[in-house]
N, C-alpha and C positions, 0 to 999 in steps of 0.2 A: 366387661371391664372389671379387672380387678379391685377390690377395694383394698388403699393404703391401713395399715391398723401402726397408731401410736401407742408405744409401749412406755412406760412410766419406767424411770430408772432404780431400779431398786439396789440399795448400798449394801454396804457389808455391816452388819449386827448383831450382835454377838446377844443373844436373848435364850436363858435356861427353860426361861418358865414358859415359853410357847413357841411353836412353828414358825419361819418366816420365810418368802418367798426366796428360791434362789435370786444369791445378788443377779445384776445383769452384768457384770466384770464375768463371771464364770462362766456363765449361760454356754457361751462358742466352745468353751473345754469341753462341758456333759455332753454335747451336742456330738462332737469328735468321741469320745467315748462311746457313747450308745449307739451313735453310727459304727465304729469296729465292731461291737456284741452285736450287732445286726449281720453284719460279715462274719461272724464268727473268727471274730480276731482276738482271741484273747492274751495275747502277749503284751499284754499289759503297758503296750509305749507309750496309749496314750495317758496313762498315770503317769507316768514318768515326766511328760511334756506338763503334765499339769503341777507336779511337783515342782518342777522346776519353775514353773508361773506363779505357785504361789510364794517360791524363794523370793523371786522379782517383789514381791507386791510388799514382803512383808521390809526391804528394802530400802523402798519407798518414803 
C-alpha cells in the first residue's frame, strides 16, 4: 500500500535575501517542462504555456 504524502502549500514570495521553495501554483508547469528536457523536446512550448500562465496569474 502506498502511502498518501501531504504537501504544505507553498505561495508566491517574492524574497532577495534567500531561497524559497517553488510556489505549488507552478510546481505542474516545471513538471511539464522537465518532463519535455527528458524527451528531448526543447522547443521551448512549454515556456511559452508557462508564459502565458503567468500572464493569467499576474491578472488576477
Amino acid at each position: 500500500m502506498g502511502s498518501a504524502k501531504m504537501e504544505t502549500e507553498v505561495i508566491i514570495e517574492k524574497d532577495e535575501e534567500s531561497e524559497r521553495p517553488i510556489p505549488s501554483i507552478w510546481r505542474p508547469i516545471f513538471s511539464h517542462i522537465m518532463e519535455a528536457f527528458v524527451e528531448k523536446d526543447y522547443s521551448l512550448v512549454a515556456f511559452r504555456v508557462f508564459a502565458q500562465f503567468l500572464r493569467g496569474q499576474k491578472n488576477r
